[in-house]
C-alpha positions in Angstrom: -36.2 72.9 0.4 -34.4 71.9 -3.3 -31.8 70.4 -1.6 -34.1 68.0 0.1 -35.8 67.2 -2.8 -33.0 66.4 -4.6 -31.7 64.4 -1.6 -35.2 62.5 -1.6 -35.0 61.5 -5.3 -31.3 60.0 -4.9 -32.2 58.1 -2.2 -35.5 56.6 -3.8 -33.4 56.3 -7.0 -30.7 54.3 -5.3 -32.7 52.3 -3.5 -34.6 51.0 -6.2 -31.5 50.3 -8.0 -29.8 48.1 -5.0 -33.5 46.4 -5.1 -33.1 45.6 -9.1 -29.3 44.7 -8.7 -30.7 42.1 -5.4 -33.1 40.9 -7.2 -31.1 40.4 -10.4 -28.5 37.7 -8.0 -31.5 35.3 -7.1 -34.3 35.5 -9.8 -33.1 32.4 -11.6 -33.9 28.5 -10.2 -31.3 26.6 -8.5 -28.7 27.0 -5.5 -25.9 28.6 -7.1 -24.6 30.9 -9.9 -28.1 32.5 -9.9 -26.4 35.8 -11.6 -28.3 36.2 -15.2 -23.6 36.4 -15.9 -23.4 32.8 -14.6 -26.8 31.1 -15.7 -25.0 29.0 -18.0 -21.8 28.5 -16.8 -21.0 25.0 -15.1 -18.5 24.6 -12.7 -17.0 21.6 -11.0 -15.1 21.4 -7.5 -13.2 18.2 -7.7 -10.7 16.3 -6.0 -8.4 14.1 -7.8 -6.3 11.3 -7.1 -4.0 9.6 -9.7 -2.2 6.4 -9.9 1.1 6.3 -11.5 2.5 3.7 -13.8 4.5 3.0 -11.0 1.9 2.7 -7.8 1.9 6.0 -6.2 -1.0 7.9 -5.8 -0.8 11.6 -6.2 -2.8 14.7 -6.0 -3.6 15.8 -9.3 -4.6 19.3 -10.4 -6.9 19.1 -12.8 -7.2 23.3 -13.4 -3.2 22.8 -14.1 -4.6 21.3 -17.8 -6.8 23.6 -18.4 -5.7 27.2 -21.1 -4.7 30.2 -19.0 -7.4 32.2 -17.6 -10.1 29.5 -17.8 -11.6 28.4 -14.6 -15.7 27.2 -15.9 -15.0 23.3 -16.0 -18.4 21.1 -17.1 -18.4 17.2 -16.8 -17.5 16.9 -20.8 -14.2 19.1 -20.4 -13.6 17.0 -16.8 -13.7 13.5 -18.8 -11.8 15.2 -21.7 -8.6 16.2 -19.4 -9.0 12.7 -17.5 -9.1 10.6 -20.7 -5.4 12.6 -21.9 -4.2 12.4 -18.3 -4.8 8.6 -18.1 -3.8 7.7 -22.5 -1.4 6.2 -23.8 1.4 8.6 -22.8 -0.3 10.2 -19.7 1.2 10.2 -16.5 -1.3 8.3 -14.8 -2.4 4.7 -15.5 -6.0 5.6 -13.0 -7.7 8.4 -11.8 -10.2 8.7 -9.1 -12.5 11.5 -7.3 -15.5 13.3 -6.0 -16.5 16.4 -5.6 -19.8 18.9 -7.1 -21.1 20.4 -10.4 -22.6 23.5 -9.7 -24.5 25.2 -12.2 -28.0 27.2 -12.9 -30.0 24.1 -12.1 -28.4 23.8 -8.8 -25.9 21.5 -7.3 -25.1 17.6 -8.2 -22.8 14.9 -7.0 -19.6 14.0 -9.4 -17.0 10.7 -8.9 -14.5 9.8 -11.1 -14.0 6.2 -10.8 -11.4 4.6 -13.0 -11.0 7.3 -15.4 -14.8 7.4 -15.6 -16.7 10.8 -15.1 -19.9 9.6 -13.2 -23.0 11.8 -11.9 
């Protein structure tokens, strides 16, 4: 009879706590990133295309620029590694894209056009 007991109060125990940890991944508004961890992260999935001093277009990389390890990439750090991508010295004379922001207040639209972040 204890052991069933016992065996009755893990079960209800971890149920509960699988309920609090579910709840705790979708309690916040939006989409995405709805993890209390995330709710103020913003990230951006992008693609890029540059254009050379020279004409060709390439693929560029835009988490290349970015310090090791980092990988949460808002619309401010996104026009920040465009505008030193496409200065003076950079490699690329234009860059253009599209892609999504994703953050606690859902999803959005992003371009690049001409070095421009738009949303």
């Amino acid at each position: 009879m204890h052991g069933s007991v016992l065996s009755t109060v893990q079960i209800a125990v971890t149920a509960a706590l699988a309920g609090w940890m579910i709840t705790g991944f979708t309690s916040l508004p939006g989409r995405w990133l709805r993890w209390k961890m995330f709710c103020r992260a913003t990230f951006t999935i992008i693609a890029l295309t540059g254009t050379t001093k020279d004409g060709r277009t390439e693929t560029v990389n835009v988490y290349d620029h970015l310090s090791p390890g980092s990988f949460i990439l808002g619309p401010p750090q996104l026009q920040a590694i465009v505008n030193h991508l496409t200065a003076g010295g950079g490699p690329y004379v234009r860059i253009d894209g599209h892609g999504r922001v994703l953050s606690a207040r859902g999803e959005q639209a992003v371009k690049v056009v001409a070095g421009h972040v738009v949303l």
